[in-house]
One Martini backbone bead per residue (centre of mass of N, CA, C, O) as a GRO file, in nm:
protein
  179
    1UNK     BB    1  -1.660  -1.088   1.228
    2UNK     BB    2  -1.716  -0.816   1.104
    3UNK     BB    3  -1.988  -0.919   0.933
    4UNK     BB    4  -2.133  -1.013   1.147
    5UNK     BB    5  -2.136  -0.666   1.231
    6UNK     BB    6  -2.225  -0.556   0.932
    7UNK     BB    7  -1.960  -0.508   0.797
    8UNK     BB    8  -1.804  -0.460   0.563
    9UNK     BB    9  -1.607  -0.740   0.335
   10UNK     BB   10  -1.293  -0.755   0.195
   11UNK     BB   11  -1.127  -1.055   0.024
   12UNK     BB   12  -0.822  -0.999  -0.167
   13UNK     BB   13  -0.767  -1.253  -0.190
   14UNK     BB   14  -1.028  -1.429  -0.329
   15UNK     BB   15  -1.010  -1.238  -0.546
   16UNK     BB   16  -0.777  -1.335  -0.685
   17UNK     BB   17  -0.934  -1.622  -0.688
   18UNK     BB   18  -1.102  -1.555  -0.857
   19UNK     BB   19  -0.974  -1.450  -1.122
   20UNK     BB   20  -0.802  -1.675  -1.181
   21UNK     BB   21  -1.089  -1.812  -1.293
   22UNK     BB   22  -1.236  -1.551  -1.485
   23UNK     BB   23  -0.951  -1.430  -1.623
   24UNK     BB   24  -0.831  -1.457  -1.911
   25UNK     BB   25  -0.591  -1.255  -1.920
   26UNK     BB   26  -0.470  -1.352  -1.658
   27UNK     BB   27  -0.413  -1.628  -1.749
   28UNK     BB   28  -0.225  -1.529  -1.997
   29UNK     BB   29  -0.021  -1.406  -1.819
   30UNK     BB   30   0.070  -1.596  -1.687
   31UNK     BB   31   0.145  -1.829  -1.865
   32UNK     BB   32   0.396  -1.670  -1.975
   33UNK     BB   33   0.538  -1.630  -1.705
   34UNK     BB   34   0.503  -1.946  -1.589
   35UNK     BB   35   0.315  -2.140  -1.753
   36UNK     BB   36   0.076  -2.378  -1.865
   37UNK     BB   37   0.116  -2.551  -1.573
   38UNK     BB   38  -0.106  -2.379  -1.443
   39UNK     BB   39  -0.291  -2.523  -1.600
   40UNK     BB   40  -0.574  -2.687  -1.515
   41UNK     BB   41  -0.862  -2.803  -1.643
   42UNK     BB   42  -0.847  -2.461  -1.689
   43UNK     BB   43  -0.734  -2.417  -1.442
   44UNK     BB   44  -0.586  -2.269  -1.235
   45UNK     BB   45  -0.309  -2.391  -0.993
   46UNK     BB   46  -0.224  -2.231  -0.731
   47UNK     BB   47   0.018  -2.401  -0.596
   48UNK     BB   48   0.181  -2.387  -0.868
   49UNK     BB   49   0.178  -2.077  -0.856
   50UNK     BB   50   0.315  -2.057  -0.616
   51UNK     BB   51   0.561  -2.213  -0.657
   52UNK     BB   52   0.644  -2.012  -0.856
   53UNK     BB   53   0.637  -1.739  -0.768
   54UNK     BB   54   0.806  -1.786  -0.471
   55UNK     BB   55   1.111  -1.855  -0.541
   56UNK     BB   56   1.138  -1.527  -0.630
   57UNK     BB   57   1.135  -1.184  -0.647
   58UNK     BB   58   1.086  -1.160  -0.882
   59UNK     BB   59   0.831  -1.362  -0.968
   60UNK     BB   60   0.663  -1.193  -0.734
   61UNK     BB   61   0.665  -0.941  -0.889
   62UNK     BB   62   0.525  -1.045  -1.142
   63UNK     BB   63   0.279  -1.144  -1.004
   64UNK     BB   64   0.184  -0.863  -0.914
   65UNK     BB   65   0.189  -0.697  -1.159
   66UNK     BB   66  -0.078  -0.875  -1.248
   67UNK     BB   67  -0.266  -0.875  -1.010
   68UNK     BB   68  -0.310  -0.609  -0.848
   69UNK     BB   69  -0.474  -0.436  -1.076
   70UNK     BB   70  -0.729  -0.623  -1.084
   71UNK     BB   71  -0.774  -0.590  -0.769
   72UNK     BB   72  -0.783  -0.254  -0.765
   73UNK     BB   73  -1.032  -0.242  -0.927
   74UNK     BB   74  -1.225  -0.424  -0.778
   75UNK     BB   75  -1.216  -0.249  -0.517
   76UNK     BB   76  -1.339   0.014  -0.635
   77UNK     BB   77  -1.593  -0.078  -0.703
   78UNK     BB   78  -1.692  -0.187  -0.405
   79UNK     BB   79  -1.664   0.106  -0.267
   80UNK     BB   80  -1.908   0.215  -0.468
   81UNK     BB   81  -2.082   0.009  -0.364
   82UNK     BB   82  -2.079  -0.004  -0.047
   83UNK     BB   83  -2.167   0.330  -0.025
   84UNK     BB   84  -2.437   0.318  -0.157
   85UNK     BB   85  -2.557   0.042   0.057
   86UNK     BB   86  -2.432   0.131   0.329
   87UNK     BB   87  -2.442   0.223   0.688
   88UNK     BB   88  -2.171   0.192   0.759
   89UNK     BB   89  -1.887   0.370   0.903
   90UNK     BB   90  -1.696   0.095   0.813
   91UNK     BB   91  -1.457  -0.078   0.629
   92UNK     BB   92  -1.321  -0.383   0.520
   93UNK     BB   93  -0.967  -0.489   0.431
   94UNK     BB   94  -0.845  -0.813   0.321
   95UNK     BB   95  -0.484  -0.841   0.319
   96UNK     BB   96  -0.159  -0.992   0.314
   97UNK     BB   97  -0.026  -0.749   0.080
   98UNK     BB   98  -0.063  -0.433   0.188
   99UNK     BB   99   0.203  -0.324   0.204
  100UNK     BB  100   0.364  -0.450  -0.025
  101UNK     BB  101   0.187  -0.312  -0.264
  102UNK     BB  102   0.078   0.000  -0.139
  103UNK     BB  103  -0.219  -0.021  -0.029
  104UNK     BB  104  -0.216   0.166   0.241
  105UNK     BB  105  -0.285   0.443   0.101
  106UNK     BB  106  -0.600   0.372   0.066
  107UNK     BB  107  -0.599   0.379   0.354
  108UNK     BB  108  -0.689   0.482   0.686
  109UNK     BB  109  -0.645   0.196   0.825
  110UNK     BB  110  -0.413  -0.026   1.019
  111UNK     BB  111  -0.487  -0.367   1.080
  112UNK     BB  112  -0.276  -0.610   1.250
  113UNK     BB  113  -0.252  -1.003   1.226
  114UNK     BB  114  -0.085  -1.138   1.428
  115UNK     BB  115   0.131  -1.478   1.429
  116UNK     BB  116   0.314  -1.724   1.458
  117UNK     BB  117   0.478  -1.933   1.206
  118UNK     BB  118   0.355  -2.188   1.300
  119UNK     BB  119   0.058  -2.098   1.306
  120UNK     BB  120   0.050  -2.012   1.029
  121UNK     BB  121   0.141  -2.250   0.899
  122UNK     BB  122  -0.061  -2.459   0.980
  123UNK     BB  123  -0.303  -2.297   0.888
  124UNK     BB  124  -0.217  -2.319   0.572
  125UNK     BB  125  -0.204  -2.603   0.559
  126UNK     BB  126  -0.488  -2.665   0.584
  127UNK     BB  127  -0.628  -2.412   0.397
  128UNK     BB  128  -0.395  -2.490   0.119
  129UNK     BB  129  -0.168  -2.711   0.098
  130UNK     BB  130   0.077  -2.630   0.183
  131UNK     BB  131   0.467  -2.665   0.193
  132UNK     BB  132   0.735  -2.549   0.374
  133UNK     BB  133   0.822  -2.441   0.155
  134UNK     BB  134   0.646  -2.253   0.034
  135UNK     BB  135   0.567  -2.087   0.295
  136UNK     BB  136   0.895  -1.988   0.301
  137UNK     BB  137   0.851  -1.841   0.033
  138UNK     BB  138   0.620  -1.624   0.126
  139UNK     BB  139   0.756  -1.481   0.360
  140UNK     BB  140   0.966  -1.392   0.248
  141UNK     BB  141   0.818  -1.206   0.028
  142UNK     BB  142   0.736  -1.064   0.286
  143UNK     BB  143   0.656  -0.871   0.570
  144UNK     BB  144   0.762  -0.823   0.838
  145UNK     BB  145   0.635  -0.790   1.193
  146UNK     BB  146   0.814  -0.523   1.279
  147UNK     BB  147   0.670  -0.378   1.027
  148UNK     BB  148   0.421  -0.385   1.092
  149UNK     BB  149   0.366  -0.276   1.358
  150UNK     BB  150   0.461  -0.020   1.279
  151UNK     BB  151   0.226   0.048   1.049
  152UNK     BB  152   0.020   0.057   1.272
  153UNK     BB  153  -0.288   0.101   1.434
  154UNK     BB  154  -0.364  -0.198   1.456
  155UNK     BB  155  -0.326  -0.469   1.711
  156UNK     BB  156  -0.380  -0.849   1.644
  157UNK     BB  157  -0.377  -1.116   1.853
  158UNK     BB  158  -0.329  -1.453   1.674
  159UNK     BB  159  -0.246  -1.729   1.937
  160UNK     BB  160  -0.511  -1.795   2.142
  161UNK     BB  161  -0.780  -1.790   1.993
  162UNK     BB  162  -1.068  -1.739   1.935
  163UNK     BB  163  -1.181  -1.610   2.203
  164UNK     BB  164  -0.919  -1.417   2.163
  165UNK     BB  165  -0.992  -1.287   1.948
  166UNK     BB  166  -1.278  -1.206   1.929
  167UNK     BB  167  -1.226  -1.011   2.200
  168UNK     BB  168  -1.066  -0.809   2.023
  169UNK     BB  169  -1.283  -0.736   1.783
  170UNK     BB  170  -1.498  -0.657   1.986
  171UNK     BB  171  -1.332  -0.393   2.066
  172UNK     BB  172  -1.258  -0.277   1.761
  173UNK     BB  173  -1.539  -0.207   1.692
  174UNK     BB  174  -1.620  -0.035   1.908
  175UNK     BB  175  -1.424   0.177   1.853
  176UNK     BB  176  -1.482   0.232   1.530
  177UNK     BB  177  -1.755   0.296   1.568
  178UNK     BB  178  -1.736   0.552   1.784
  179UNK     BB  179  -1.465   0.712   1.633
   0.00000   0.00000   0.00000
């Protein structure tokens, strides 16, 4: 929704998801860490990757230890590409793990879009299969609502839908473009 209001959006799982299909290396030290069986026809099979990075916050750390500092080059990259060519007077940067990470001391501000667990819960369902159990093991290694509420500058309720979610954006827009 940022995005159509042309501010420029880094959404850093889509890049964890790119990295894993291009990043030889990256792919090389998963399989030494999760097993050879992450791999399916040449490529990461996220969900397998899933089901083992999440089983234990060992294995989770495992995970992030690999792929974060991957992730957190390519972001440096696109904000010297984007301060380069964007007229927007600020950019968003859209991460799942951004507190769990340390990712937050990068940021300005840090805006929480926080879903009841059901509906994030259906919502994971739709958009990647996975089944209960996967994501209460991801949920689990995850920072609860009450801490990331305290760490907020700006929290999006999304559990009414679209037309509310829409008019949160458009109202945080507006106040971010005006300084």
């Amino acid at each position: 929704m940022f995005a159509r209001q042309g501010i420029p959006v880094l959404d850093l799982d889509k890049v964890g998801h790119k990295l894993l299909q291009e990043d030889a290396t990256l792919q090389q030290q998963l399989m030494l860490v999760f097993g050879d069986n992450i791999l399916v026809n040449g490529n990461i099979d996220r969900k397998t990757l899933a089901h083992q990075a999440f089983q234990s916050e060992k294995h989770t750390q495992q995970l992030n230890q690999i792929m974060h500092p991957a992730i957190v080059r390519y972001e440096k990259q696109w904000r010297k590409s984007v301060t380069a060519r964007s007229k927007s007077t600020f950019a968003i940067i859209e991460a799942s793990v951004l507190i769990e990470s340390g990712g937050v001391s990068r940021m300005d501000a840090l805006i929480v879009v926080l879903a009841n667990k059901h509906i994030r819960q259906q919502r994971v369902a739709e958009r990647q299969n996975y089944d209960a159990l996967t994501f209460d093991n991801i949920i689990k290694q995850q920072t609860n609502d009450e801490v990331r509420k305290q760490q907020a500058d700006m929290v999006i309720e999304n559990n009414k839908g679209l037309t509310c979610l829409k008019e949160q954006v458009l109202h945080l827009y507006q106040k971010l473009n005006n300084g």
